[in-house]
C-alpha positions in Angstrom: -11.1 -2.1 -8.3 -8.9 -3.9 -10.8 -7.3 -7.5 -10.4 -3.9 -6.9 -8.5 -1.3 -8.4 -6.5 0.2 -8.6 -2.9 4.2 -7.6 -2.8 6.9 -6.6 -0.4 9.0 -3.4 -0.4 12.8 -4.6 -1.0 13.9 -1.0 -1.0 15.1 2.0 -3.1 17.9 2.4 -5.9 18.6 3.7 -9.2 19.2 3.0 -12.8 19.6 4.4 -15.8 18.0 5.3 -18.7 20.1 4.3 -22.0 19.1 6.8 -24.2 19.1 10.1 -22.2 21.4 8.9 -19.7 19.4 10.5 -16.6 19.6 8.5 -13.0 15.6 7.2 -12.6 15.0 6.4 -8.7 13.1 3.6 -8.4 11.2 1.0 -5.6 12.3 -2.6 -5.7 8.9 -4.6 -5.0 9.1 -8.5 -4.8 5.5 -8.5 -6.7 4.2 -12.4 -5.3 4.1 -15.3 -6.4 0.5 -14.9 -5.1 -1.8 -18.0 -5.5 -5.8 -18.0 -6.3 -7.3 -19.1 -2.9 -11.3 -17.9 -3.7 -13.5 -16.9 -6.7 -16.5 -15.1 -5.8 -19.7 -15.2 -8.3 -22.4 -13.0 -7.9 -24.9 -16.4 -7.1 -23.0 -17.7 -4.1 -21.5 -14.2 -2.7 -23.4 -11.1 -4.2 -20.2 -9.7 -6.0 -18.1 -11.1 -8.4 -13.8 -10.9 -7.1 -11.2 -13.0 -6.8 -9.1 -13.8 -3.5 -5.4 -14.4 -3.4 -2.9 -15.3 -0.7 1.0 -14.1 -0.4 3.9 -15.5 1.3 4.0 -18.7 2.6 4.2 -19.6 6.5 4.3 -22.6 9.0 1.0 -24.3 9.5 1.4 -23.8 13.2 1.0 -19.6 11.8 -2.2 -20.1 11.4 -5.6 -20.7 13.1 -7.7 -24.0 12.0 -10.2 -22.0 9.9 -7.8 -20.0 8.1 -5.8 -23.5 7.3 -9.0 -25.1 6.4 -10.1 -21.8 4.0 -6.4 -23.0 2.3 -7.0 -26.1 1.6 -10.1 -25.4 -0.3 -8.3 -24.1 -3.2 -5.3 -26.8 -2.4 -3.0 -23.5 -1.0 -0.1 -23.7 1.1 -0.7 -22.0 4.5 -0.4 -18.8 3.7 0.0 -14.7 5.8 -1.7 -12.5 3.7 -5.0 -12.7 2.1 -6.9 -10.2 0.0 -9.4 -9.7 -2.7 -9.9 -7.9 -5.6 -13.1 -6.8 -7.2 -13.0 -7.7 -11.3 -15.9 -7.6 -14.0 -15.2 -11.3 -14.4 -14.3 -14.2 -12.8 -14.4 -16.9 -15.8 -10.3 -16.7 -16.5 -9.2 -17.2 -13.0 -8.9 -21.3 -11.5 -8.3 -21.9 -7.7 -4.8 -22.6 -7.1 -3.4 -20.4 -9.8 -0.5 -18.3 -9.4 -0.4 -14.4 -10.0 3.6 -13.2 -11.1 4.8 -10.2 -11.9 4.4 -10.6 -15.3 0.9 -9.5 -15.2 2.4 -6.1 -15.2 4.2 -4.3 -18.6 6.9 -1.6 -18.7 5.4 1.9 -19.1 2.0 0.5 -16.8 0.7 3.4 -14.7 0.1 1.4 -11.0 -1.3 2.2 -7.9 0.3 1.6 -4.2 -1.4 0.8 -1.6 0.2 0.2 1.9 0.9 1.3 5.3 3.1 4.8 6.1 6.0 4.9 8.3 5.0 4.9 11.5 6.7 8.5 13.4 4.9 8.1 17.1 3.7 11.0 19.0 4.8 14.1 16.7 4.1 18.0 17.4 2.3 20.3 15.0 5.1 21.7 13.0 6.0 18.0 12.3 3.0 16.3 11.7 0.7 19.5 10.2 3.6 21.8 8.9 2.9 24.8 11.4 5.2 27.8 11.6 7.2 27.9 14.9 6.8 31.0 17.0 9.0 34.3 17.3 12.8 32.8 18.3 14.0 35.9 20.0 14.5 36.2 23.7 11.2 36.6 26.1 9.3 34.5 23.3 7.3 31.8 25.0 5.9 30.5 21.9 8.0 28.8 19.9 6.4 25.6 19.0 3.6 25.7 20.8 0.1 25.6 18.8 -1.3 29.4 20.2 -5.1 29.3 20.3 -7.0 26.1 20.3 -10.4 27.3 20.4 -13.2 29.7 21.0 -14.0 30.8 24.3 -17.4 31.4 25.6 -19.2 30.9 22.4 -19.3 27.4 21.8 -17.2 27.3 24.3 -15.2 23.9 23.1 -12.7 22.8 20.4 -14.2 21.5 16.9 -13.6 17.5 15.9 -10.6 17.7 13.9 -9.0 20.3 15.2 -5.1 19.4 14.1 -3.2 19.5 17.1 0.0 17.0 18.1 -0.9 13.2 18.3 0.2 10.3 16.5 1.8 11.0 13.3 2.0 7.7 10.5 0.9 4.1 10.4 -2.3 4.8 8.2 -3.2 3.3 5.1 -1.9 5.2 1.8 -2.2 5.4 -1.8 0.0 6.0 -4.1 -1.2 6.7 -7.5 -0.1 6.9 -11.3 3.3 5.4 -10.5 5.4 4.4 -13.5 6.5 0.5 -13.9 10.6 1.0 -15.1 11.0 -2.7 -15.8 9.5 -6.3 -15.3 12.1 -9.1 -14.0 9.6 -11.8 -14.7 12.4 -14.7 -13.3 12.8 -12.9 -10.4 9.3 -11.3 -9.7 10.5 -7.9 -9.2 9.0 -4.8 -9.8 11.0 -1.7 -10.5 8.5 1.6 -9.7 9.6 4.9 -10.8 9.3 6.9 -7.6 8.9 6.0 -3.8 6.0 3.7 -2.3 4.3 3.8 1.3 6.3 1.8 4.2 10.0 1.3 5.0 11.6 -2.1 3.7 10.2 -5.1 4.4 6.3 -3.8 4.6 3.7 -5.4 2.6 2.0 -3.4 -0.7 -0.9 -4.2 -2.6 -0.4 -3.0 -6.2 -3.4 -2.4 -8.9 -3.3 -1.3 -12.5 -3.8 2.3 -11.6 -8.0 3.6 -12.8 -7.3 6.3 -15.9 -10.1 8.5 -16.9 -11.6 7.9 -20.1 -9.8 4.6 -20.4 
């Protein structure tokens, strides 16, 4: 995985492009400030990658270890910790802080972050199933039909997509196109939609091209 950085999901809008004119949606993301908490080196942890923290929090937040990890690098207590794997370690220091501005307009990105949770949805809402005949007598409309095979092995498969909960996993979104850096501001403006309503924490990476 490439060095990233932790963010938050502001919300959606628009601009526009000056030359052609045409409306661009785009994803507001407060892209850190993150700060370097750990570097890991192949001789003291196997791997080499490089931790980083996002969005400060009251001491009180957080349990003794975590505030002890923190002070390691000299941190403040902070929510959200993650890592990245990178080929090298040498560039980073502990304490350091990741903008927005290691991002560049025109950057392909990847998303990563947590759907919108929808509860406990049927099959045509969670796996897209057509509905049954609407016309009167009809007893099926969205009901699933046949579950299963009956004597022979006499059970339903793992897997089998029936109703249950629908949302609230972890997502990816890849290939999205950074529309402008506001390095003052650490914003990120994303061409397209990202995972998670407003509010939700991302995790974005430089997005892994083939043959680059």
């Amino acid at each position: 995985m490439s060095f990233g950085i932790l963010g938050t999901k502001l919300g959606m809008t628009q601009i526009f492009d000056q030359e052609t004119g045409k409306a661009i949606p785009v994803t507001v993301i407060q892209a850190g400030p993150c700060t370097v908490t750990q570097i890991k080196t192949p001789e003291t942890d196997g791997y080499t990658a490089v931790q980083v923290g996002y969005q400060e929090v009251r001491p009180k937040a957080l349990t003794k270890p975590e505030l002890g990890h923190l002070e390691k690098s000299g941190a403040a207590p902070l929510r959200h910790l993650t890592e990245y794997r990178v080929s090298e370690s040498n560039t980073f220091e502990l304490g350091q802080a990741i903008k927005a501005d290691i991002f560049s307009p025109g950057q392909l990105i990847d998303v990563h972050g947590t759907s919108i949770g929808r509860g406990f949805a049927g099959y045509q809402k969670r796996h897209n199933f057509r509905r049954g005949p609407m016309s009167h007598g009809s007893k099926n409309h969205r009901q699933p039909g046949s579950t299963g095979p009956g004597t022979t092995p006499g059970r339903i498969f793992p897997g089998k997509r029936m109703a249950g909960r629908y949302g609230g996993t972890k997502v990816t979104i890849r290939k999205l196109e950074v529309v402008r850096v506001d390095a003052e501001r650490n914003l990120l403006l994303v061409k397209g939609s990202v995972p998670g309503k407003p509010g939700a924490l991302v995790s974005i990476t430089p997005a892994n091209i083939v043959g680059q």
